[in-house]
Every structure is written in C-alpha cells, then in structure tokens.
BARO-594148 format. One record per residue (C-alpha): residue in three letters; x, y, z. Coordinates in steps of 0.1 Angstrom, whole numbers, plus 5000, padded with zeros to 4 digits. Example, Ala and Ser with C-alpha at 12.3 -4.5 7.8 and 13.67 -1.06 7.14 Angstrom:
% residues 2
ALA512349555078
SER513749895071
This chain:
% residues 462
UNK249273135845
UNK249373225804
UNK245973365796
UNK246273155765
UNK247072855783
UNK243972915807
UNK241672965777
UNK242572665758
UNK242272485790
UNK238472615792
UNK237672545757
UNK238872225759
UNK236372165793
UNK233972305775
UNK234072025746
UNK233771765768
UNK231571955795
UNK228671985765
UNK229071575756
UNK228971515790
UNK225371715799
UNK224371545764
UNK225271205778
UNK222771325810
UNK219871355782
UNK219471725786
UNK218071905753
UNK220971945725
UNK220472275716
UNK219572475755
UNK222772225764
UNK224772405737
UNK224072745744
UNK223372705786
UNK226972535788
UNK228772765764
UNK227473065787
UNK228672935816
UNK231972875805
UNK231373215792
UNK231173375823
UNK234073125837
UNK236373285807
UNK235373645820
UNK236673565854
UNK239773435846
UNK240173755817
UNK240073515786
UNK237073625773
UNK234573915763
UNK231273915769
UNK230774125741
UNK231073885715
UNK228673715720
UNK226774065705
UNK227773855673
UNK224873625675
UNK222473885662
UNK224073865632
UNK224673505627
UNK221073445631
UNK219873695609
UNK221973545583
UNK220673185586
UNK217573335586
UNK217873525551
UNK220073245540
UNK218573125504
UNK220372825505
UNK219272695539
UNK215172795528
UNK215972465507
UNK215872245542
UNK211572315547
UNK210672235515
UNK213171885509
UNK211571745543
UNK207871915530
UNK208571705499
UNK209371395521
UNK206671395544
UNK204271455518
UNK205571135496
UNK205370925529
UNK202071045529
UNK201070915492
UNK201970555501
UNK204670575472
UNK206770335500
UNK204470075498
UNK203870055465
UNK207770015457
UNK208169735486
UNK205269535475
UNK206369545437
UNK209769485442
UNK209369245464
UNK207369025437
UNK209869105413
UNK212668975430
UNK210968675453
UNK212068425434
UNK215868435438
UNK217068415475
UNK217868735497
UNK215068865472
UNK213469035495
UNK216669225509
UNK217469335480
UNK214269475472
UNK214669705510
UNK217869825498
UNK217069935462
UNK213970095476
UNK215870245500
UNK218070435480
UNK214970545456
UNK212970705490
UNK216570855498
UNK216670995465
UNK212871095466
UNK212471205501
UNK215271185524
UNK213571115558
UNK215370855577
UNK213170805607
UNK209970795578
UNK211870545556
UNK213370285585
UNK208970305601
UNK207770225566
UNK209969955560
UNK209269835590
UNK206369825592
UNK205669665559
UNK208869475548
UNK209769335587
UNK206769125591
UNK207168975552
UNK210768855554
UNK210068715592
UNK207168515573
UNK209268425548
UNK211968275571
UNK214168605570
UNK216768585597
UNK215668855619
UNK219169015626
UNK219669025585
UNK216469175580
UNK216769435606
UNK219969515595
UNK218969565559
UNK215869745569
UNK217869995591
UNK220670085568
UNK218570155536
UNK216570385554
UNK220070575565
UNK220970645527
UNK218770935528
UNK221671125549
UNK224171085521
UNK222071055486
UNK220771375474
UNK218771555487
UNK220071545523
UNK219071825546
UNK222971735560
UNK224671795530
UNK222772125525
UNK224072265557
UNK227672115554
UNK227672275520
UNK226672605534
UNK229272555558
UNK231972455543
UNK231372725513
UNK232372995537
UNK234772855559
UNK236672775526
UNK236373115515
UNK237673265550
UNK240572985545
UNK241473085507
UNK241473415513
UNK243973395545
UNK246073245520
UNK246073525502
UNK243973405470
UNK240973675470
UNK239873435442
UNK238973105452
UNK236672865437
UNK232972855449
UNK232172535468
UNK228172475466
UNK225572255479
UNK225072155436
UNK229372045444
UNK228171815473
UNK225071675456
UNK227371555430
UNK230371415446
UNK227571235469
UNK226071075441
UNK228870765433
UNK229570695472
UNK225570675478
UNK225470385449
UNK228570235463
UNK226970185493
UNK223970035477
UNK225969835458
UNK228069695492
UNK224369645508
UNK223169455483
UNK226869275476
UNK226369145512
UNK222769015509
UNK224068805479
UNK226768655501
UNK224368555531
UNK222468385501
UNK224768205487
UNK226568145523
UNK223668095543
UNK220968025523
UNK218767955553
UNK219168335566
UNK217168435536
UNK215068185514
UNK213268225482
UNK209768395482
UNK208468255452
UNK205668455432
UNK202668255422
UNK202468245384
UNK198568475387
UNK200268745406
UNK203068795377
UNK200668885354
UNK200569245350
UNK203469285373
UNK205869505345
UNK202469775349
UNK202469765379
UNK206469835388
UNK206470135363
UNK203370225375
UNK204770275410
UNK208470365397
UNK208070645368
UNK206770895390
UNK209570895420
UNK211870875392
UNK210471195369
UNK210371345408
UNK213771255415
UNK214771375381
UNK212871685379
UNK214771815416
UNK218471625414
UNK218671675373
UNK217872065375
UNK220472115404
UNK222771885389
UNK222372015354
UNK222772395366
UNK218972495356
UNK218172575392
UNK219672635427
UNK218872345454
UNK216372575469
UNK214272635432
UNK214772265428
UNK213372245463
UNK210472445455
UNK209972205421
UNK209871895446
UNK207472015471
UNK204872115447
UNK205471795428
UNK205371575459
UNK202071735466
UNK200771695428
UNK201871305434
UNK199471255469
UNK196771425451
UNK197271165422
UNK196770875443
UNK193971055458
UNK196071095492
UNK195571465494
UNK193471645518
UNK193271905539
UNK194271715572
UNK196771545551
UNK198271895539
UNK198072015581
UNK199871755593
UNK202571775568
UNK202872115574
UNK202872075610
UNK205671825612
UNK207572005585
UNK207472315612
UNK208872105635
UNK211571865624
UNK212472215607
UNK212672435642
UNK214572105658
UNK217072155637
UNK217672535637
UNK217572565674
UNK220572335673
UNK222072565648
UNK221172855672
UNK222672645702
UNK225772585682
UNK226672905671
UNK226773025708
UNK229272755713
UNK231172795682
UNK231773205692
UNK232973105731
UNK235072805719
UNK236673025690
UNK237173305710
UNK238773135745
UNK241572995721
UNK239672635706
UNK240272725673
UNK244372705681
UNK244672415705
UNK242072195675
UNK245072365649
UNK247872275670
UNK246371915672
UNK245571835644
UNK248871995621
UNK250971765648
UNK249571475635
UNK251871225617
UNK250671235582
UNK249671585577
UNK246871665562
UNK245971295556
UNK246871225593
UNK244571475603
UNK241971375576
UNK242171035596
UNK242371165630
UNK238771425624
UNK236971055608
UNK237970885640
UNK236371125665
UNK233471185643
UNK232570795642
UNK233270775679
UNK230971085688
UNK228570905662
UNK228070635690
UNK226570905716
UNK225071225692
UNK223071265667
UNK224371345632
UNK223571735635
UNK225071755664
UNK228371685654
UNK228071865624
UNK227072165643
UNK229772105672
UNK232571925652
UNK232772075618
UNK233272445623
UNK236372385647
UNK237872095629
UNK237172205593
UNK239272555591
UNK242072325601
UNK241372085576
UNK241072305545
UNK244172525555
UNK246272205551
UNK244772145516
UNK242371915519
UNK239871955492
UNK236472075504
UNK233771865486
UNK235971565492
UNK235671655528
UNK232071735531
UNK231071375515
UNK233671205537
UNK231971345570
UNK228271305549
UNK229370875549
UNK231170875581
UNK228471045599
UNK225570795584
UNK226970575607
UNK225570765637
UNK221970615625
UNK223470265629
UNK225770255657
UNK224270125695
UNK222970275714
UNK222170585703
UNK221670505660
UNK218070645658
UNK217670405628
UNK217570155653
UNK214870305679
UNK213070355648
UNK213169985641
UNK212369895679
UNK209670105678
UNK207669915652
UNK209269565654
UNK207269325671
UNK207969155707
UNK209568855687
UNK212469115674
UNK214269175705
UNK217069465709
UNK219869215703
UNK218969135677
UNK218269495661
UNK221869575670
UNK223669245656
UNK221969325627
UNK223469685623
UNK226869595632
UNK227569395593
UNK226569725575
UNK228269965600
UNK231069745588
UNK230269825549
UNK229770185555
UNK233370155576
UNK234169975539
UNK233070265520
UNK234670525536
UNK238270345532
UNK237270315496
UNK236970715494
UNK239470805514
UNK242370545490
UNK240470685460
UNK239571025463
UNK238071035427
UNK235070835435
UNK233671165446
UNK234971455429
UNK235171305394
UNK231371355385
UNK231671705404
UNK234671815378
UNK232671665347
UNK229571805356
UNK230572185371
C-alpha cells in the first residue's frame, strides 16, 4: 500500500482515536500526548513516520515558555481572580438590579450588561456564571423569573468573557495564528506580510462581543413584552432610590478606569497585551485592597488558583503540540488540505465547513481543546486560500463560546448546576441555554454575511 495513503489513514485514526479516549473522560492533555505516541510508534511500523521528530518538542516548549505574549495569560486570570475576590460582582448585580427593577425582564438585563463588564474586567467564565448564580439566581426565582430564562441569561453572560477582551482564548489564537500566517505568506512568496497580533484580535472582538450583548438583551425584551409572566417587574421601593446614582458610579467607575487602563493602552498602541497585563493585575490588587478585601490569605489563594488554571492550560498546550508534530508529520496536514480546498465554495466553503466541526466538537470538548487540536491543522489551510486572519480568529473566538453553552458538556452549565438549588433541575438549565446558543448561532451568521463587523475598528485603529 502507498506510504502516503497509510499515513493519512493513521492521522486520520488518530483524530478521532484522541475524541474518542476524551469521550472515556481520560485527562485532555496525557490523552493528547499518550495517543499521539502510540500512533507514533504505529507510524514507525508501517515506515510513515520518524521518531526523531518528535526531538522537536524541546524546542516548542522552550518557546512557549519564553513567549512574551503568552506571560500575558497569568496575569489576565491573576487580575480576574483577584476582582472576584473584591466583591466588585456583587456590587454591580445588586445596583443594577435596582436600577432597572422597575421595567420587566429588569433583572435580565441587569445579568447581561454585568456580564459583559466582568468579561471586560476579568474574563473568568466559571467565576462569572458561580457569582451570578449565586446572587442573581435566587433574586429573579423570588421575583417570579421563569427558571429556564434566568438560567439561560445567567449562563450566557458569564460566557462573554471568552470573546470580549481580555480572553486568555484570543491571546493564544492570536499567537497562533500570527505565525501560522507568517509560514503561509511567506510560502506564497511575500517575505513581507503584515503582522497579525493579539492588539488585531482584541479589536475585531470588540463589535461582535457588544453584538452579542445587544442580541441577549434584544431577547429578554421580547420574552417581556411576549411573555410578560416569564419575567415580571421588580419594583424599587421609593427609600432605596435615594442615593442610588452614588451608589452605581460608585461600584461602576472603578471596573471601568480598570477596563480602560488594560483594553485602552493595548488598543491605543501604548503597551503590549502583556504590559497592559501587568497594569491590570496590580490594579486589580489596588481595587481588593480598596474595598478592604486584601489580605495575605486572600493574595495565596489567588496566587494559588492562578498557578493552576494557568498549568491546566499549558499542559494541554504541551499535550497538543505532541499531537500537532505526529499528525503533521504522518500526512494530516494534506488529507485536512485536500478536504477542505474540495469543498464547494472555496475558501467560504471551507470557512463554513471548519465552523461546522468546531460547533459540533463544541458539544463534547472544551474550548481549549479544540483550539489546541483543531486550529493548527485546519488554519494553514484556511489562510492559504485567503481568508483573512483576524476575521478568522474572531469567528472561531464566537463559534467556540458556544462550547460553554451547549449540553452536555457546556461548563457554563455545570457551573450553574453546581450552585442552583434543588428546585432548578438539569432540564431546565439546558432549555434555558438552548435560546442563546441560538443568538450566538445568530451572531456568527451576522459575521460571517458581514465581515466588516470585525475588522473595521481593527483597520481604523492599527
């Protein structure tokens, strides 16, 4: 049999051999790596592969290691543990939720804009949904809230921190796609090309993340004025207004000089995401010590689960980049090619085609996961048939939000389960989801007809 032949056929195994252990609930990353060595070895039987690429991993780990760009992933989720730390959450829900308790779906609307200002303050997802849930949950069930909408709304505010900036995912899928495009440009003969950064995605994420808030909250005001039993009126008593206007600045101005001080100095071109990182973490910390929130067991146990949502995520990487090297070198990288340029269409064919699997593995794995396994053999292909890298990068960054939402693996909704009480069953967690998996579905048919939602503030700004 074709040596080529055989060693597409084992990449291709391989693919679905590592969903399939995943699917068994063995560890992401040792399933990575342990699978892509045996298929290893199976490649050196049959003469399709070298064991002495895989010598090549020295040097991809050293780089992540020394990688400027990625030391930016630590300090974003040391800034967002620390604000979940100064009770900045609560103070938002509880304001907000006066301020808009006297119109119906009040409350919802309240979730989702405070939502998007934790995504854009701290981008934790499983912090934000817990919070939320734990404070807002209980308040729109006693205020008549149908639980399905409120779990719903709860659930997908706390995803927007995958897809506003900061978002540790965007920070690697820049870093990624920066120097696959490079690789792809320069194959193509221009030795030239232009830079794609993490600043490019932070900006063409920027529009699609308030489109999304805008759908969110679109859809609360239709269950209001549809169903106005699903969410009533919370109306403020006329004591508890006074004061109120103090007390909202008083719990908005300082996320919002934070969120300016970090997305204003990438954006503007004053720092890199890593020395706006650097700006956040110390101000985060400056913020808990305001409120009087700082300690020294407060400060250990941020540091000690910013050590290890941190190491979770680079021993994917690790796990990955064994697979990437074994699936690259058996052939993958030209049976994914010669799928994907077959596709009727083209490049928007196989735009289409990439989005499909991605919101179909988003049902089973986590978003990493398919960033890690997905992206570096799907992407080459991508950019070689023109597709424009930051439009690409924010495309995945919405499509794969969805992973949070979908059953039954969305960790938004374990989250949710986790703190919801016994009256909240599973069902209804899951009906919940399904309206804004919907939106986000929405959304990315929005950016994929009109590609200039994302890359107009890019071009203005850079």
């Amino acid at each position: 049999m074709d040596p080529v032949l055989i060693g597409e056929i084992l990449a291709g195994l391989m693919f679905f051999g590592v969903i399939g252990f995943l699917l068994l609930g063995f560890p992401v990353a040792f399933t990575l790596a342990g699978t892509s060595i045996l298929f290893a070895y199976m490649g050196l039987y049959f003469g399709v592969f070298d064991m002495s690429n895989l010598r090549a991993l020295a040097g991809r780990y050293t780089g992540y290691m020394i990688n400027e760009v990625l030391v930016a992933v630590p300090l974003f989720i040391f800034m967002g543990v620390m604000l979940e730390r100064s009770n900045i959450a609560e103070q938002l829900l509880s304001t907000m939720g006066r301020l808009f308790g006297n119109m119906r779906g009040g409350l919802g609307i309240s979730v989702i804009l405070v939502g998007a200002l934790l995504a854009a303050s701290t981008g934790v997802v499983g912090a934000t949904v817990v919070t939320m849930g734990l404070i807002s949950l209980p308040a729109m069930m006693r205020a008549g809230y149908d639980p399905k909408l409120a779990c719903g709304s709860i659930c997908a505010s706390g995803t927007l921190g995958q897809i506003i900036p900061p978002s540790t995912v965007l920070i690697f899928m820049g870093d990624m796609i920066a120097g696959m495009n490079s690789q792809v440009q320069m194959s193509l003969g221009n030795f030239a090309p232009k830079t794609v950064s993490v600043g490019d995605l932070f900006a063409g994420a920027m529009i699609p993340g308030l489109l999304l808030v805008a759908l969110y909250i679109s859809y609360i005001i239709f269950k209001a004025i549809t169903d106005p039993q699903s969410c009533p009126a919370t109306p403020v008593p006329p004591e508890e207004k006074a004061g109120l206007w103090k007390e909202i600045l008083f719990a908005l101005v300082p996320p919002l000089l934070l969120i300016g001080a970090v997305l204003g100095s990438i954006l503007g071109g004053i720092a890199t995401p890593t020395e706006a990182a650097s700006v956040g973490a110390v101000g985060a910390t400056l913020l808990a010590a305001m409120r009087w929130r700082l300690s020294f067991r407060v400060f250990t146990e941020v540091a000690r689960r910013t050590a290890v949502v941190t190491s979770m995520i680079f021993i994917i990487l690790f796990g990955a980049s064994v697979f990437a090297i074994v699936f690259r070198q058996m052939g993958g990288d030209n049976l994914v090619r010669e799928f994907l340029t077959t596709m009727p269409g083209g490049a928007m064919g196989a735009m289409v085609t990439v989005m499909i699997i991605m919101f179909v593995l988003g049902f089973i794995l986590d978003t990493f996961e398919i960033i890690f396994i997905v992206l570096p053999i799907t992407a080459p292909t991508l950019l070689l048939l023109g597709v424009d890298p930051v439009w690409l990068g924010v495309m995945i960054g919405v499509n794969l939000q969805t992973s949070f939402l979908t059953p039954p693996f969305g960790f938004s909704l374990f989250y949710l389960r986790g703190v919801a009480p016994n009256s909240v069953s599973t069902g209804m967690i899951y009906k919940g989801a399904i309206p804004f998996v919907i939106l986000q579905i929405v959304a990315i048919a929005l950016l994929f007809i009109f590609p200039g939602l994302v890359l107009w503030l890019p071009s203005i700004l850079f």
